[in-house]
Short mmCIF file of the C-alpha atoms (twelve columns), coordinates in Angstrom:
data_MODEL
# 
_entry.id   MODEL 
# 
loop_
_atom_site.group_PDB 
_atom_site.id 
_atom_site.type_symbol 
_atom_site.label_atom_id 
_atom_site.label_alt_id 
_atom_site.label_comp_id 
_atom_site.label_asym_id 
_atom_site.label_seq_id 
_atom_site.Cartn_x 
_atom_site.Cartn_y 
_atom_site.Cartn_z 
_atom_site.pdbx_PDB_model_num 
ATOM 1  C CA . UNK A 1  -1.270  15.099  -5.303  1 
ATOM 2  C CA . UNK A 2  2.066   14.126  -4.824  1 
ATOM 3  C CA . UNK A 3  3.237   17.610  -3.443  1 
ATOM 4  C CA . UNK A 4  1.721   16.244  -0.319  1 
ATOM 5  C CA . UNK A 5  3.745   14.628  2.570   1 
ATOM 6  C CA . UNK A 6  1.065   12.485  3.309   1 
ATOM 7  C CA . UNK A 7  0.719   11.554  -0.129  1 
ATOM 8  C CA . UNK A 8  4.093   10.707  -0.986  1 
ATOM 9  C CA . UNK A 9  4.767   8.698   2.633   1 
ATOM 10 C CA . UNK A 10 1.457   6.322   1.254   1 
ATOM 11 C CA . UNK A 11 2.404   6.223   -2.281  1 
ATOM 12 C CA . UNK A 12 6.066   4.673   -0.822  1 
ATOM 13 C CA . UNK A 13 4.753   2.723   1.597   1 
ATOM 14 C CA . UNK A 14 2.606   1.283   -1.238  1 
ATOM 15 C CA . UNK A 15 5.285   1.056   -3.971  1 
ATOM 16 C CA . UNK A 16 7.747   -0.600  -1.444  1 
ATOM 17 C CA . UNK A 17 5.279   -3.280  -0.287  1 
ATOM 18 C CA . UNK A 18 4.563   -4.135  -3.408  1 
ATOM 19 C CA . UNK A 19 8.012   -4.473  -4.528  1 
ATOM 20 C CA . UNK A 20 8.890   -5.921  -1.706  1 
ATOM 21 C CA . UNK A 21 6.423   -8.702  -2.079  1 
ATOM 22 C CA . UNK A 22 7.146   -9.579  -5.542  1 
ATOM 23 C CA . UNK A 23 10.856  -9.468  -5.004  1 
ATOM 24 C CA . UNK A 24 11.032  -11.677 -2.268  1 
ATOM 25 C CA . UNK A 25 8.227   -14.014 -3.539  1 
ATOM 26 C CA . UNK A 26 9.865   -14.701 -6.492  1 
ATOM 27 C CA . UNK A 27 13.405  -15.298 -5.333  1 
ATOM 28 C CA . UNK A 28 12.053  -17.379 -2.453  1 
ATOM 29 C CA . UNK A 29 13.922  -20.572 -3.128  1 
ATOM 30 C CA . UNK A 30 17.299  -19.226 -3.971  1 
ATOM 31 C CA . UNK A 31 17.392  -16.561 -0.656  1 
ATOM 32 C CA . UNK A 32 16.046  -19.320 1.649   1 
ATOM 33 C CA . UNK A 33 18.593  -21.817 -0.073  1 
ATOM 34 C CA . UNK A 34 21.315  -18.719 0.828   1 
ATOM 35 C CA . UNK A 35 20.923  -17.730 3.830   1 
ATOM 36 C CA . UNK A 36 18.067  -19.904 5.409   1 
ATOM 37 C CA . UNK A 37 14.364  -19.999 6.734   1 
ATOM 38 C CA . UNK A 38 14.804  -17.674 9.304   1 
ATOM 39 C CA . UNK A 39 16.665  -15.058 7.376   1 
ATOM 40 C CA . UNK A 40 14.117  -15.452 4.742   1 
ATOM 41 C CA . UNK A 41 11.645  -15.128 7.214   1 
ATOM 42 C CA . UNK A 42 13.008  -12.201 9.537   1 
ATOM 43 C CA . UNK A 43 13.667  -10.181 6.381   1 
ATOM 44 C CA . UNK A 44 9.919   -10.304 4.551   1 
ATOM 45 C CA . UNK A 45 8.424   -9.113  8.028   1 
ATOM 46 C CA . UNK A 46 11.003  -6.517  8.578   1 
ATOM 47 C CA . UNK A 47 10.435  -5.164  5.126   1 
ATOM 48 C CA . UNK A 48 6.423   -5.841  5.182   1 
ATOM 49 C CA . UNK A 49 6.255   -3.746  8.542   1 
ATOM 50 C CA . UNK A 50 8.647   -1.322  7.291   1 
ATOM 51 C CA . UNK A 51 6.150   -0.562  4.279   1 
ATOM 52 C CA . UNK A 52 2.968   -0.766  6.421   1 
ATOM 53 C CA . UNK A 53 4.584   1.647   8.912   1 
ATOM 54 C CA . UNK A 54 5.535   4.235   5.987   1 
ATOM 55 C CA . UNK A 55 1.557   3.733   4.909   1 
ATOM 56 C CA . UNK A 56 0.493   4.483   8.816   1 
ATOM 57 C CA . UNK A 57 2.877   7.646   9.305   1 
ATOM 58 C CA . UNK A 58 1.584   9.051   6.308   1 
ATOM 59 C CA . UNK A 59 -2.479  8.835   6.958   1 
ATOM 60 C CA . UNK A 60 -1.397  9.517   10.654  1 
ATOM 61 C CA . UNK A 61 0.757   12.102  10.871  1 
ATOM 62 C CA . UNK A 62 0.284   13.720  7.581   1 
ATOM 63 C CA . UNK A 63 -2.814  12.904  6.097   1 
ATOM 64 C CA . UNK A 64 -5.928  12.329  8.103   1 
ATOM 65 C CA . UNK A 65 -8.492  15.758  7.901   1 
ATOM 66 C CA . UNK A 66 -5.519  17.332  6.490   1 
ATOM 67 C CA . UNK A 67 -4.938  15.759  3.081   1 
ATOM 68 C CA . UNK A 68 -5.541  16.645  -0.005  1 
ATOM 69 C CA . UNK A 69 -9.383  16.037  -0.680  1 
ATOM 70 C CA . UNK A 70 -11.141 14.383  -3.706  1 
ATOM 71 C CA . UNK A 71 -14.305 15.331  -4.356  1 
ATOM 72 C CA . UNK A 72 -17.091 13.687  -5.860  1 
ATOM 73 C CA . UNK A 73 -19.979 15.932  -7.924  1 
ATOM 74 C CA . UNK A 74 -22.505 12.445  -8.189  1 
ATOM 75 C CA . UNK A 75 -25.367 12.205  -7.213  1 
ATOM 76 C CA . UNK A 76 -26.802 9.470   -5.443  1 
ATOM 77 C CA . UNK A 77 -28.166 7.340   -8.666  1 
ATOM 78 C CA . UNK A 78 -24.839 7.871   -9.814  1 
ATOM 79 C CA . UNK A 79 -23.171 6.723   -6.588  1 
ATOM 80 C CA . UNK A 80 -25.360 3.520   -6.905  1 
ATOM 81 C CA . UNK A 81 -24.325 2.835   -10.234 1 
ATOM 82 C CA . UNK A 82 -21.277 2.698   -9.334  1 
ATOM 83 C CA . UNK A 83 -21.474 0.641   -6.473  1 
ATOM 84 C CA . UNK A 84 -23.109 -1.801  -8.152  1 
ATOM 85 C CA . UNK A 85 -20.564 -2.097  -10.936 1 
ATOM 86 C CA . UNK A 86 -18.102 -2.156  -8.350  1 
ATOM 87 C CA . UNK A 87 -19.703 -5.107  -6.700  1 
ATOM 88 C CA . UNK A 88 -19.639 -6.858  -9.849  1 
ATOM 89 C CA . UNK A 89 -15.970 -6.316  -10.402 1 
ATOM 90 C CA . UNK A 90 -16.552 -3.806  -13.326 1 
# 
């Protein structure tokens, strides 16, 4: 999967997003104590809609009808199974 472009631009967008979140969530205090509110601010929305951006490009440009496909052999009692243990958070 990852030998797609499309693939890889979502997988970074993802992993960067992530990252970015848990990075600047947990050094909130000491960056806003550094350099301030509005640098704290200004720099979790550049990076957020840097990441979300990667994320679009890739299904965009790259990977809608073009991507690499998964497909699914169920059958419909097997789709509702797992639907329903879906729903239940299983």
């Amino acid at each position: 999967l990852l030998q797609h472009k499309g693939v890889r631009w979502i997988t970074f967008g993802w992993t960067a997003f992530i990252a970015e979140n848990v990075v600047m969530s947990h050094n909130r205090e000491w960056i806003i104590a550094q350099f301030g509110d509005g640098t704290y601010h200004n720099a979790y929305n550049t990076l957020s809609s840097a990441a979300c951006l990667s994320i679009a490009w890739g299904y965009l440009r790259h990977g809608r009808f073009q991507g690499p496909r998964i497909v699914s052999a169920a059958g419909p009692g097997r789709r509702a199974a797992g639907l329903a243990l879906q729903s239940l958070g299983l």
